[in-house]
C-alpha positions in Angstrom: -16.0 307.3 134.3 -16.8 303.6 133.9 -13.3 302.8 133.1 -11.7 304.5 136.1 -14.2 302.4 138.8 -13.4 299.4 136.7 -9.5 300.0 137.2 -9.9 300.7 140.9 -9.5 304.6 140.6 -12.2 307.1 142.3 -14.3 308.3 139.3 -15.6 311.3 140.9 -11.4 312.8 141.2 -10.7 311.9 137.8 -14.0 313.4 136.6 -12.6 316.5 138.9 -9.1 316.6 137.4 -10.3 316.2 133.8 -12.8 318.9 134.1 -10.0 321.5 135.8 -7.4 320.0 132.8 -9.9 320.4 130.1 -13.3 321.0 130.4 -13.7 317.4 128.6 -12.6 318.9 125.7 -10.7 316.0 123.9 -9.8 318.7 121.5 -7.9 321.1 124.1 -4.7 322.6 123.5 -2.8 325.1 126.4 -2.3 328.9 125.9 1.2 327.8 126.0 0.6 324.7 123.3 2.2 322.9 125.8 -0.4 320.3 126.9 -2.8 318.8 124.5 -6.2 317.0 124.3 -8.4 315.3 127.0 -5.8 315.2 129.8 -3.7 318.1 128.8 -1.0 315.6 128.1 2.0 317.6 128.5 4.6 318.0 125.8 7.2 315.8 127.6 4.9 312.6 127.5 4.8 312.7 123.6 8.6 313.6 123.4 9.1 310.6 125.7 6.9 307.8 123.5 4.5 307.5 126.5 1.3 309.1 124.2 0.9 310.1 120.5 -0.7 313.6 120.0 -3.6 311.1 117.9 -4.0 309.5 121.5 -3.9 312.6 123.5 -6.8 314.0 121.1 -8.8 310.5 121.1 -10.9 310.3 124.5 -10.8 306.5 124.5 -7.3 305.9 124.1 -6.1 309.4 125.7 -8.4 307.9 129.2 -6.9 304.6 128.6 -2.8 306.5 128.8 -4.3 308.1 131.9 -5.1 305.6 133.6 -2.1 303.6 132.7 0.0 306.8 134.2 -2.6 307.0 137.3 -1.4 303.2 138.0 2.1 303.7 137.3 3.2 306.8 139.5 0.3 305.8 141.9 -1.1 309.4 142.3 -2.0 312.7 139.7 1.2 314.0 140.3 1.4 314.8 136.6 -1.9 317.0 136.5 -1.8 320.5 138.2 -5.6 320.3 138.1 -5.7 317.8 141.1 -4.1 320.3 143.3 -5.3 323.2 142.3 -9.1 322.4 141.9 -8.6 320.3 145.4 -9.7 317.1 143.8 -8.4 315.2 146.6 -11.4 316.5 148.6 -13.5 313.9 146.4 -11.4 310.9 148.8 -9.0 308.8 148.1 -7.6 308.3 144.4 -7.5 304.6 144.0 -10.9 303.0 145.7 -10.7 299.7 145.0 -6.9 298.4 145.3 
């Protein structure tokens, strides 16, 4: 959670969107075997270059990609769990920018 306060991002929704994604299970793959690891990266990402399946099943580096993608798009667009565990009731995504 460190990491996301350090980057500006409001720990307590990624914390929300990673627990609805994954249960923090850096091991996690979909009933579909669609979306893989800590942030149930989706398929598309790997086929893209953006994340390597050893990334999206390594918490450091698979929490470093997400954040990289948080800042990029500038919301979790690319999770479902932000909408449909109502993360955004936590406040604002990005706390410090």
């Amino acid at each position: 959670m460190r990491e996301f306060e350090i980057n500006g991002l409001n720990p307590k929704v990624a914390d929300c969107v990673i627990q609805q994604e994954s249960r923090w299970n850096d091991q996690a793959i979909s009933p579909s075997r669609s979306d893989f690891g800590l942030a149930q990266w989706h398929i598309q990402h790997i086929r893209s270059g953006f994340i390597t399946p050893a990334c999206a099943f390594d918490y450091h580096c698979a929490i470093k990609k997400m954040i990289k993608k948080l800042k990029a798009d500038g919301d979790y667009g690319a999770w479902y769990g932000y909408v449909d565990a109502d993360c955004q009731r936590f406040g604002k995504t990005f706390i410090n920018l």
